[in-house]
SEDO-409789 format. One line per field, with one value per residue (C-alpha): residue in one letter; residue number from 1; x, y, z. Coordinates in nm, 4 decimals, padded with zeros to 6 digits. Example, Ala and Ser with C-alpha at 12.3 -4.5 7.8 and 13.67 -1.06 7.14 Angstrom:
<recs>
code <- [A_S]
pos <- [1_2]
east <- [01.2300_01.3670]
north <- [-00.4500_-00.1060]
up <- [00.7800_00.7140]
</recs>
This chain:
<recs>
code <- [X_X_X_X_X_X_X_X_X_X_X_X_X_X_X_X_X_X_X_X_X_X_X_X_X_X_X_X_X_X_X_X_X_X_X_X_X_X_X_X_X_X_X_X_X_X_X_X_X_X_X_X_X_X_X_X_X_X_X_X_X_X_X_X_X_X_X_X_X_X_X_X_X_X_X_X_X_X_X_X_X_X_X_X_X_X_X_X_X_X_X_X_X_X_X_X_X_X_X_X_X_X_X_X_X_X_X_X_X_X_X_X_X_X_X_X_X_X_X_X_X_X_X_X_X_X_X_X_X_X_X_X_X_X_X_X_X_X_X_X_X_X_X_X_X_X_X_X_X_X_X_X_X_X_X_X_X_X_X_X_X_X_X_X_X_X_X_X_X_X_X_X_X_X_X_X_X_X_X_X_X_X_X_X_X_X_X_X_X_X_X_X_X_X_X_X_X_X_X_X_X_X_X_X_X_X_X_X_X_X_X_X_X_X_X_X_X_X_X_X_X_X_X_X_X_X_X_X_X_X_X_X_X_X_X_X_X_X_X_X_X_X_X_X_X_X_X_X_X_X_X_X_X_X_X_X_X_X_X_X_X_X_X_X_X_X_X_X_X_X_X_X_X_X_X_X_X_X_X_X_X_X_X_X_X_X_X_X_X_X_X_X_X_X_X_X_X_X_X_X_X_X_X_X_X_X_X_X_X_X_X_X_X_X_X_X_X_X_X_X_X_X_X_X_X_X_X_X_X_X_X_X_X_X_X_X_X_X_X_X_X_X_X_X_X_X_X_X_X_X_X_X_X_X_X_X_X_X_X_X_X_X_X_X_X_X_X_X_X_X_X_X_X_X_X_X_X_X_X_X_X_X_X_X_X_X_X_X_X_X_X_X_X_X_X_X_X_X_X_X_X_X_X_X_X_X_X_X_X_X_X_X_X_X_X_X_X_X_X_X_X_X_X_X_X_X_X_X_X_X_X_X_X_X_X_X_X_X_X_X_X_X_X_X_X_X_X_X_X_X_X_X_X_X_X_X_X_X_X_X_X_X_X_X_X_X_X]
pos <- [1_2_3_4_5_6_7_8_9_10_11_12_13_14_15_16_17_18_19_20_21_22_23_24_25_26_27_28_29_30_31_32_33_34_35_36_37_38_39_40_41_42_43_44_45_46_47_48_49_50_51_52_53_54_55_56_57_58_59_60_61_62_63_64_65_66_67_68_69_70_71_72_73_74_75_76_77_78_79_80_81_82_83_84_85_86_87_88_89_90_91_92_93_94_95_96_97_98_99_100_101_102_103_104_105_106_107_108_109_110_111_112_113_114_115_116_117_118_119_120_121_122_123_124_125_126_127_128_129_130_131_132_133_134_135_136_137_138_139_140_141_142_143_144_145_146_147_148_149_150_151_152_153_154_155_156_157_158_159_160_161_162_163_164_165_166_167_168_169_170_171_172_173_174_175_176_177_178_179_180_181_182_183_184_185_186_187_188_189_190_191_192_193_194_195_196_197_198_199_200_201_202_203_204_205_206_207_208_209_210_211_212_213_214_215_216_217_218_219_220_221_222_223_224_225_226_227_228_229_230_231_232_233_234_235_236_237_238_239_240_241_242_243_244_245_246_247_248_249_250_251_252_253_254_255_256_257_258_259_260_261_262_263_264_265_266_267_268_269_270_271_272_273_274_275_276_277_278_279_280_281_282_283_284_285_286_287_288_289_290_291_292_293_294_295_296_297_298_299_300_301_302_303_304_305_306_307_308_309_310_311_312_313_314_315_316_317_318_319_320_321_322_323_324_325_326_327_328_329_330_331_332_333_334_335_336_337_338_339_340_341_342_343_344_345_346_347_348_349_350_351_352_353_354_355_356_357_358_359_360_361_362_363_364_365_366_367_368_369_370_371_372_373_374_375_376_377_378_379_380_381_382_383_384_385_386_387_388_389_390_391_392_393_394_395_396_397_398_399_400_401_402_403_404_405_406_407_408_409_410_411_412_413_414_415_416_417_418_419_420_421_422_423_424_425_426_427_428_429_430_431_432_433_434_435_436_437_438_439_440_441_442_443_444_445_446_447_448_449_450_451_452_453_454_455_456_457_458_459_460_461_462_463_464_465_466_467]
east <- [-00.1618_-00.4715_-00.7805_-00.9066_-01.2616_-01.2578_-01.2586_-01.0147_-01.1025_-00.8366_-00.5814_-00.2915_-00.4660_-00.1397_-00.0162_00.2074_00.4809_00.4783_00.1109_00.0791_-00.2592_-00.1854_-00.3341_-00.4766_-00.6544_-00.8766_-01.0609_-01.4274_-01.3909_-01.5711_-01.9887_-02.1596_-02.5326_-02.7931_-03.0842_-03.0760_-02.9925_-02.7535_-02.6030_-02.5497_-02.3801_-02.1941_-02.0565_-01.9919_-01.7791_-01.6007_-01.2633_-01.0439_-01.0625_-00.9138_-00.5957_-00.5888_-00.6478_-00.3545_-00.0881_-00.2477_-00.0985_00.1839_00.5523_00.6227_00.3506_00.3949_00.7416_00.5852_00.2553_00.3941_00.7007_00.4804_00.2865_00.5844_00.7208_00.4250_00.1630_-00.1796_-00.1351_-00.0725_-00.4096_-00.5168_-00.2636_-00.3569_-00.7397_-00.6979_-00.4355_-00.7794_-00.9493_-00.6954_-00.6809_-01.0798_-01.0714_-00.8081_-00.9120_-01.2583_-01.0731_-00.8917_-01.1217_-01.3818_-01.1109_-01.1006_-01.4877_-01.5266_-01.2623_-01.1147_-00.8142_-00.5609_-00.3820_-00.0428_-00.2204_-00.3969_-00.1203_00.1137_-00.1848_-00.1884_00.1624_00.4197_00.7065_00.9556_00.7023_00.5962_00.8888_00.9910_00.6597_00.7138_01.1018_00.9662_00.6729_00.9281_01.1570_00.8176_00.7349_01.0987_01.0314_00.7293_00.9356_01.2294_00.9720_00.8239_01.1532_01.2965_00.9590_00.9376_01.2969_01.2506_00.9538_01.1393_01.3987_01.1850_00.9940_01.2993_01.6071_01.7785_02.0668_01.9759_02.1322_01.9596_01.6192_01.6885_01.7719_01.4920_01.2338_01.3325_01.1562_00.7815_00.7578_00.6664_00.3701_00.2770_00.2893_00.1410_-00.1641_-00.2195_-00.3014_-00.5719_-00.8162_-00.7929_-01.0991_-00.8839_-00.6093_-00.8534_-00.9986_-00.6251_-00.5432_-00.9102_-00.7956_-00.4509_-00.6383_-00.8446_-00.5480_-00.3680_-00.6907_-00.7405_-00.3716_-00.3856_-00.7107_-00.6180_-00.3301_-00.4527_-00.7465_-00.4401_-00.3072_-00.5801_-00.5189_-00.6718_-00.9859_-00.9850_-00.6817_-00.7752_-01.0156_-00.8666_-00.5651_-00.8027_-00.8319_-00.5788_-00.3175_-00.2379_00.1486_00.3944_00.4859_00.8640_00.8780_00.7984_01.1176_01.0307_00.9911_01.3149_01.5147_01.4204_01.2645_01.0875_00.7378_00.7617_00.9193_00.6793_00.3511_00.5079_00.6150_00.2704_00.0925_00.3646_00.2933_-00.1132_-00.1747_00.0800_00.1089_00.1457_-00.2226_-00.3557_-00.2313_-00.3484_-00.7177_-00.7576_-00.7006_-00.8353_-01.1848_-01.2006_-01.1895_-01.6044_-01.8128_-01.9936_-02.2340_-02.0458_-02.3469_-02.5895_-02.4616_-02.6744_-02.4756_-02.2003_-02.2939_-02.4067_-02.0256_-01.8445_-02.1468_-01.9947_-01.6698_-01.6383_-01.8458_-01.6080_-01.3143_-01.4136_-01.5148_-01.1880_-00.9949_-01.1814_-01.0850_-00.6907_-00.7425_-00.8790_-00.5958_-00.2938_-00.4705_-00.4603_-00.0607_00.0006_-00.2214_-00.0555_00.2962_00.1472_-00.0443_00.2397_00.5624_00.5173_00.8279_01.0474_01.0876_01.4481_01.3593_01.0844_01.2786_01.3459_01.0678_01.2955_01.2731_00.9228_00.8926_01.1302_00.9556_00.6194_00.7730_00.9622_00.7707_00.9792_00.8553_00.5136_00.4032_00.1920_00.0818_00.4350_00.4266_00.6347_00.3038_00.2195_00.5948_00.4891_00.2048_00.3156_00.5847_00.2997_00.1062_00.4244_00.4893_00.1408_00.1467_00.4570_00.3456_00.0182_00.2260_00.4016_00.1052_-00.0609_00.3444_00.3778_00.0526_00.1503_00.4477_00.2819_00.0442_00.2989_00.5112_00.2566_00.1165_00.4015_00.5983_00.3206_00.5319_00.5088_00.7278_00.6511_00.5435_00.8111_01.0734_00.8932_00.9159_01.2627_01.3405_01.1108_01.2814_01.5794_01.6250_01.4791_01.7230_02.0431_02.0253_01.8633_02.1336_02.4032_02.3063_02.2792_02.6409_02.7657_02.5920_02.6396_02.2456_02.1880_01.7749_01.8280_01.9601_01.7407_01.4384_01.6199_01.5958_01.2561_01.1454_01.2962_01.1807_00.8068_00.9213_01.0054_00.6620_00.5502_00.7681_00.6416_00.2366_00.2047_00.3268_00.0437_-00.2336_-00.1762_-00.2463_-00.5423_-00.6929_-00.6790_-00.8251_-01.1104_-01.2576_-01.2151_-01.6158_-01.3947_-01.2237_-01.5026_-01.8194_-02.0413_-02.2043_-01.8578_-01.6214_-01.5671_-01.7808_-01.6090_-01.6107_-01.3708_-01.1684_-01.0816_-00.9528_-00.7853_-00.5917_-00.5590_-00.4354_-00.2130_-00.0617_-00.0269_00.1349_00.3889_00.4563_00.5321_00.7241_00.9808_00.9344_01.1018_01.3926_01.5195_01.5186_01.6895_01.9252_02.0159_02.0860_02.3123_02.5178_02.4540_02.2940]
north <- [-01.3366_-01.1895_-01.3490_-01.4053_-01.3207_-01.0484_-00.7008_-00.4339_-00.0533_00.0762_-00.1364_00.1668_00.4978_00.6563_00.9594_01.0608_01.1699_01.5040_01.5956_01.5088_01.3246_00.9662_00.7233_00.5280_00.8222_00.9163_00.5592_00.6505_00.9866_01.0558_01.0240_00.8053_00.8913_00.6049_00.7120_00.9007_00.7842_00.5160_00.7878_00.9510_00.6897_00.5857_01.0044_00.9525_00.6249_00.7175_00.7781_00.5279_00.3703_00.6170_00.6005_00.2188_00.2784_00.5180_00.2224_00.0522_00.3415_00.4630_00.5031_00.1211_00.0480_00.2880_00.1107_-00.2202_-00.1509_00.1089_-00.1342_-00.4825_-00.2789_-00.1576_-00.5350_-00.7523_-00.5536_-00.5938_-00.9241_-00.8280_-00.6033_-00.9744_-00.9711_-00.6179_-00.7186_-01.0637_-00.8481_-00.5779_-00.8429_-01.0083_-00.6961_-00.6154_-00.9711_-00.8818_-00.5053_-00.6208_-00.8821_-00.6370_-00.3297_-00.6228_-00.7304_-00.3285_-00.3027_-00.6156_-00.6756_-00.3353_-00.4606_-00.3844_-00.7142_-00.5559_-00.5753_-00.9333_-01.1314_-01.0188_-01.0923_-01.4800_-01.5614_-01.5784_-01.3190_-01.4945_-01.5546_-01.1688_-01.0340_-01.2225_-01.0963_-00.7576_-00.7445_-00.8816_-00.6260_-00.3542_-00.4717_-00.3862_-00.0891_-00.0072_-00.1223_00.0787_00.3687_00.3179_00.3331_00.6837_00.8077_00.7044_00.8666_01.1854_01.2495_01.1765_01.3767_01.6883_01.6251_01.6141_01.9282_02.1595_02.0213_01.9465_01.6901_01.3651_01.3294_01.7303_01.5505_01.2038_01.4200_01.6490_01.3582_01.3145_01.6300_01.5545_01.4561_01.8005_01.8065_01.5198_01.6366_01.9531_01.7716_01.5724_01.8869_01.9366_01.6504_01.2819_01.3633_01.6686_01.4033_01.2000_01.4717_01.6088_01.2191_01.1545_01.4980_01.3866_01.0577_01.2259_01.4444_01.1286_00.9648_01.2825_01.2752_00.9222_00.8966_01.2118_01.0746_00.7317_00.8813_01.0548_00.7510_00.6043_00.2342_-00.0827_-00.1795_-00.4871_-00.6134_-00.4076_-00.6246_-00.9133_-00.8460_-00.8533_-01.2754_-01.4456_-01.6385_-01.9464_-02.0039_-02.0316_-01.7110_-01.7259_-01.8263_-01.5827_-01.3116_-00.9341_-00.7187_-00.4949_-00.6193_-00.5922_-00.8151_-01.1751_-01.1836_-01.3709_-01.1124_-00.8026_-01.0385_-01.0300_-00.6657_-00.5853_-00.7956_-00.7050_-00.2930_-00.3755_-00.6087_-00.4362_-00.5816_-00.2609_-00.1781_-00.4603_-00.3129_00.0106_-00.0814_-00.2553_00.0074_00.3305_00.1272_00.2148_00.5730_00.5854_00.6001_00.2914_00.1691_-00.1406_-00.2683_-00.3215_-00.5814_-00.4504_-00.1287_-00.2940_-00.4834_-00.1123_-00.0404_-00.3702_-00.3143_00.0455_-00.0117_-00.2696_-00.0105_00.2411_00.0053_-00.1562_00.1560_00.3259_00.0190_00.0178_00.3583_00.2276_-00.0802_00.2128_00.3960_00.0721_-00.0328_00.2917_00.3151_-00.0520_00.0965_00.3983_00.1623_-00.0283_00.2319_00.4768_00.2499_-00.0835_-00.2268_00.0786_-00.0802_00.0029_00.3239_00.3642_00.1931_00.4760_00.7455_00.9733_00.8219_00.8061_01.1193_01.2515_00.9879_01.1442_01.4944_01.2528_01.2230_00.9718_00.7048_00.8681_00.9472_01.2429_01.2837_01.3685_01.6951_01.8810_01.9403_01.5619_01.5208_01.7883_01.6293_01.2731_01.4507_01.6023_01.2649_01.0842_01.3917_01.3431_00.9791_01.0148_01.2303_01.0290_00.7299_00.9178_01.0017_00.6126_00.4743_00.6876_00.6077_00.2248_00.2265_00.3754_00.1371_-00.1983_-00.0613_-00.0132_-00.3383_-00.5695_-00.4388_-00.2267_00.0487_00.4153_00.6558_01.0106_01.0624_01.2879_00.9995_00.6806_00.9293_01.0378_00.6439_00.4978_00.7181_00.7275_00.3401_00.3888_00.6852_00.4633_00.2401_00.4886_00.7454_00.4662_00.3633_00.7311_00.8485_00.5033_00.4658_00.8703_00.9593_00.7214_00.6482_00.2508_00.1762_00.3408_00.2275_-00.1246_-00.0744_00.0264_-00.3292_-00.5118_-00.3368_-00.3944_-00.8006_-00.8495_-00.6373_-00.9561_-01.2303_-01.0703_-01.0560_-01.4066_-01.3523_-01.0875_-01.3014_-01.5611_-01.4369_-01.2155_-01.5052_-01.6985_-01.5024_-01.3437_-01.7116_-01.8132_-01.7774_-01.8141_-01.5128_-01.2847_-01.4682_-01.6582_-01.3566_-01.2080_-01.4669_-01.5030_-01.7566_-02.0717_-01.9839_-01.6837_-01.8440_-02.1527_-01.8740_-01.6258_-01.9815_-02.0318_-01.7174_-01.7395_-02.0817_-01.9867_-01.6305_-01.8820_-02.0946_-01.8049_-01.6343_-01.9848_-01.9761_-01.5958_-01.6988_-02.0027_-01.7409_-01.4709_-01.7718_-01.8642_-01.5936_-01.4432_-01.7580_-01.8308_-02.1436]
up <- [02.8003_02.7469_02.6864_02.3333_02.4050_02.6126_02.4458_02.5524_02.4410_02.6713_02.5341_02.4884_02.5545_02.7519_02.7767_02.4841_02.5857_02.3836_02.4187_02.0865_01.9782_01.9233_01.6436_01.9285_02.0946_01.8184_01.8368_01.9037_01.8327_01.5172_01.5492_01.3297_01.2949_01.4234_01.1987_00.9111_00.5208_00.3731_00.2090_00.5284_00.7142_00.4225_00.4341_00.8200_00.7755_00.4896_00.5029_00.6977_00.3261_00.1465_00.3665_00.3640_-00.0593_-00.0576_00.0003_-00.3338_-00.5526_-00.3894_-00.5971_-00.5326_-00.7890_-01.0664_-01.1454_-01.1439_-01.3056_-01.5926_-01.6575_-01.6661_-01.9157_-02.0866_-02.0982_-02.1381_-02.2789_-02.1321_-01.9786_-01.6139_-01.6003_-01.4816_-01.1673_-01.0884_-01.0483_-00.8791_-00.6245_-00.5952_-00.5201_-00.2430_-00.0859_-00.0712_00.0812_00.3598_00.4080_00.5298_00.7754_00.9216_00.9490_01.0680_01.3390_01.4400_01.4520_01.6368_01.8989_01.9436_01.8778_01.5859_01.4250_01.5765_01.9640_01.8658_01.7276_02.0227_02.2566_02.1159_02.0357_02.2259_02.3375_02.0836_01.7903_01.8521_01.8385_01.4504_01.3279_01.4439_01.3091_00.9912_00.9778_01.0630_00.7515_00.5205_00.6278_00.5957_00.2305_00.2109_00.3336_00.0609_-00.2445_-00.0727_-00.0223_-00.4070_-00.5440_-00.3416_-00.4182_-00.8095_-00.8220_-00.6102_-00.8952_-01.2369_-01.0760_-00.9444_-01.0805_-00.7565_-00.7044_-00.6596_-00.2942_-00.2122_-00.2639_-00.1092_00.1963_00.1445_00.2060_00.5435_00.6916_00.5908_00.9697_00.9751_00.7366_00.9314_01.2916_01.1492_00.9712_01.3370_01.4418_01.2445_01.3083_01.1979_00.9406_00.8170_00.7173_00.5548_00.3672_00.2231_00.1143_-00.0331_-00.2098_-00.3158_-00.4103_-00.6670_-00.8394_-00.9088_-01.0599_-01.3030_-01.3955_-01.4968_-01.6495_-01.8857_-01.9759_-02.0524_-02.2828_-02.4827_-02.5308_-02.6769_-02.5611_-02.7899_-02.5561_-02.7366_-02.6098_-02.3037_-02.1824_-02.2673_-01.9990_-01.7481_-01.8181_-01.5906_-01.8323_-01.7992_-01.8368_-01.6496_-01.4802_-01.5370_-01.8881_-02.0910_-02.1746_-02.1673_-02.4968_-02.4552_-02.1493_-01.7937_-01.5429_-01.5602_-01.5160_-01.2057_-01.1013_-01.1813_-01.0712_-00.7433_-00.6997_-00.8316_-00.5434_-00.3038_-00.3994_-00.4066_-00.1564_00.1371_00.4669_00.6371_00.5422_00.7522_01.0321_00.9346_00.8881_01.1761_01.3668_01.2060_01.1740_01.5121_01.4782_01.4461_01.7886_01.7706_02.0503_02.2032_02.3606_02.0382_01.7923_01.5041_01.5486_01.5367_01.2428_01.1047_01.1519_00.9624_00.6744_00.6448_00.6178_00.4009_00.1519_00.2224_00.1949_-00.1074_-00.2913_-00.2158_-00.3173_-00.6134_-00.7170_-00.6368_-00.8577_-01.1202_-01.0880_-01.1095_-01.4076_-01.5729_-01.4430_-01.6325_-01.9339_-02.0089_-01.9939_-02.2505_-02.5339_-02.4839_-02.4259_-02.5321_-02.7098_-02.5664_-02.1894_-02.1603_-02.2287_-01.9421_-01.6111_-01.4301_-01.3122_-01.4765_-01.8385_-01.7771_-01.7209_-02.0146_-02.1934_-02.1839_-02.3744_-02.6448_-02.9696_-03.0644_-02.7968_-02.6819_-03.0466_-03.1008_-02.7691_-02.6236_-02.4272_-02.1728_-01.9245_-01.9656_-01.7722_-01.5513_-01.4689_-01.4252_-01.1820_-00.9930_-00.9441_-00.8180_-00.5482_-00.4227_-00.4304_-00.2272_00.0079_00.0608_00.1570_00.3685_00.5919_00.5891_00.7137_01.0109_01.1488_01.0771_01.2226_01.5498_01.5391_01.4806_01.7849_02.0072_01.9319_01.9552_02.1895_02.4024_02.4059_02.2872_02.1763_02.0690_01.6633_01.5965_01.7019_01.5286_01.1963_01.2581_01.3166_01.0290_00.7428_00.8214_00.8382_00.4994_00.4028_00.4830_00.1832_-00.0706_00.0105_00.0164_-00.3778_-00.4605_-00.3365_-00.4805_-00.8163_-00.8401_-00.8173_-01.1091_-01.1724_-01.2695_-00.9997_-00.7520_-00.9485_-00.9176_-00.5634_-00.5497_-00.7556_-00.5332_-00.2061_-00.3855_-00.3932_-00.0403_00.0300_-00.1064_00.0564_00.4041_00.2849_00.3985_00.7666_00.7989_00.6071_00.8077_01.1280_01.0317_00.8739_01.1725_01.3823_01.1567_01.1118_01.4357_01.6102_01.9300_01.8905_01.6832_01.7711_01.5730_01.4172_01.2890_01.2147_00.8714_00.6698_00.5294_00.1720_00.2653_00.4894_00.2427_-00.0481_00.2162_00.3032_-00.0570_-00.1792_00.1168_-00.0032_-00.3782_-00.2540_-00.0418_-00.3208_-00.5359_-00.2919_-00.2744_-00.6245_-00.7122_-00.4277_-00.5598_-00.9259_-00.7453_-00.5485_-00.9256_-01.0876_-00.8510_-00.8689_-01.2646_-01.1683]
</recs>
């Protein structure tokens, strides 16, 4: 076992077995200026950000957030910002963790647990990125639908060969990629926040969702069918707060050259991140609450009308539930939105998943395998509900809600670790460990997220024997 003090740049930089650059190879390989302006820096460090931000918006929220809005109005706007600000929380752990110890959270809990206890965390963060994977798949496919008119099962299938965009993008540069997904970032924004201002949502009320309520979570009964609001507070933390992006941070924070030997640089490098993190994340918080805010101006008190991307989409050309705003190039553009989100998830999970295997099990495998591998563990159950339920939307969005819930459920085994060893002065020095005020809520929100967690199974336990 390796020491937890001792710093280990060299951790996995092998060969690849195709040639082909991998995630870990890039660390240090992007200059960061010493002198110059704070506007400057802040250009040179941006980026890692936007890729961690791209997980906050992908396909797994825009069923939870448009159908909580749908549902219950306004009032989740307050679980979409306290989730923001989780994940600003954790995101600055982890890219701090990068920064700091060279080490990704994959590399440092294997390092300091043992082979056993490595090996459940890494099945269990397989099992979400496999999750993360399913709600790419379901909304790439959708969106390849809406726009062409294929089968169902034709763009299910179709999914599978983005490996290529990504091998092909690898080629490019790592700031290329973070350049096409701060792009594919901004399209989404623009789609949403036109078609929120159409809407012409009551601020009043607005605002007002963004003040936590205080009931009881699985009380209250949705306005036209569909899921408790246990159940939607959950998939919306477990599609804003993902676990996978942990991982991801702590690694790509290491992609800037930093001088190892001068702590104020290195403190240069944690202050820049967490700008870069937090103002990304802030644009993906933006963005979910616009999602949950066009469910509720456009489709309150029609939500089993809007479960499926598709009746979203035809719901958006239907003057009858979208009022006078209804178009056919709003659905075209909604359809566009959900193809890029898809595709920027896409990018972010492949780099993940190289990242968790190399971490847990020190072992590497080229990027065109751990793609090939990663979807199409995620293809078996999507195509199995689309050749049984015959292609049909409900049920694939049905899937997709409940791949967003275990997201979730596996949260906690992440937090926990990263929590650990960000406070730990130990492990990140005195200087860097996390200060008590942030440790006691990251254990917090990590005890309330458990609690809710049991909570939702012993609901899911019942219902599926009518207890």
């Amino acid at each position: 076992m390796q020491d937890s003090t001792s710093v280990n740049p060299k951790h996995h930089l092998v060969e690849n077995a195709d040639d082909t650059l991998s995630l870990s190879d890039v660390n240090s390989s992007i200059e960061a200026p010493k002198d110059g302006s704070f506007w400057r820096k802040l250009l040179a460090f941006s980026g890692p950000g936007a890729l961690v931000a791209v997980g906050y918006m992908d396909p797994g929220n825009w069923v939870t957030s448009v159908g909580g809005g749908a549902q219950y109005r306004y009032v989740l706007l307050s679980v979409v910002l306290i989730s923001s600000l989780i994940a600003m929380m954790l995101q600055y752990m982890a890219g701090k963790l990068g920064i700091v110890k060279q080490e990704d959270l994959a590399q440092a809990t294997r390092d300091r647990t043992n082979k056993p206890g490595g090996i459940a965390l890494w099945i269990m963060t397989e099992l979400a990125l496999m999750a993360t994977d399913i709600a790419e798949v379901i909304g790439g496919a959708i969106a390849l639908h809406l726009l062409f008119g294929w089968s169902m099962i034709a763009s299910v299938l179709t999914t599978a060969f983005d490996v290529v965009l990504l091998l092909l993008l690898m080629k490019f540069g790592f700031r290329k990629i973070e350049a096409i997904v701060m792009t594919l970032i901004i399209t989404i924004l623009v789609i949403f926040a036109y078609l929120v201002v159409l809407s012409k949502p009551e601020l009043t009320a607005l605002f007002g969702g963004y003040l936590p309520q205080l009931q009881d979570l699985s009380s209250a009964s949705p306005i036209g069918g569909g899921d408790s609001k246990l159940t939607l507070t959950l998939g919306i933390i477990g599609a804003t707060v993902m676990p996978h992006n942990l991982y991801l941070h702590s690694s790509i924070s290491q992609t800037r050259k930093v001088d190892r030997n001068d702590k104020s640089a290195i403190k240069e490098a944690v202050r820049f991140m967490t700008w870069d993190s937090n103002i990304q994340l802030s644009l993906a918080f933006v963005i979910n609450s616009l999602l949950l805010i066009l469910g509720a101006a456009l489709f309150f008190g029609h939500a089993d009308k809007v479960g499926t991307f598709g009746s979203m989409y035809s719901a958006l050309g239907d003057k009858t539930i979208a009022g006078a705003v209804a178009s056919p190039i709003l659905s075209t553009l909604f359809a566009v939105a959900l193809l890029a989100s898809g595709q920027n998830s896409t990018i972010t999970g492949t780099l993940t998943g190289e990242i968790i295997m190399e971490g847990f099990l020190h072992m590497r495998i080229p990027m065109w395998l751990r793609r090939v591998v990663t979807r199409g563990l995620a293809l078996i159950p999507v195509v199995a509900f689309t050749l049984i339920y015959g292609g049909a939307e409900d049920k694939l969005d049905q899937l997709l809600v409940y791949s967003q819930v275990f997201l979730s459920v596996a949260l906690p085994f992440a937090m926990a670790p990263l929590i650990l060893f960000t406070s730990s002065k130990k492990i990140m020095g005195k200087e860097f460990a996390n200060p008590m005020w942030m440790t006691v809520l990251g254990w917090i929100t990590f005890a309330v997220l458990t609690v809710l967690n049991i909570q939702l199974v012993v609901q899911i336990i019942g219902q599926l024997f009518g207890a």
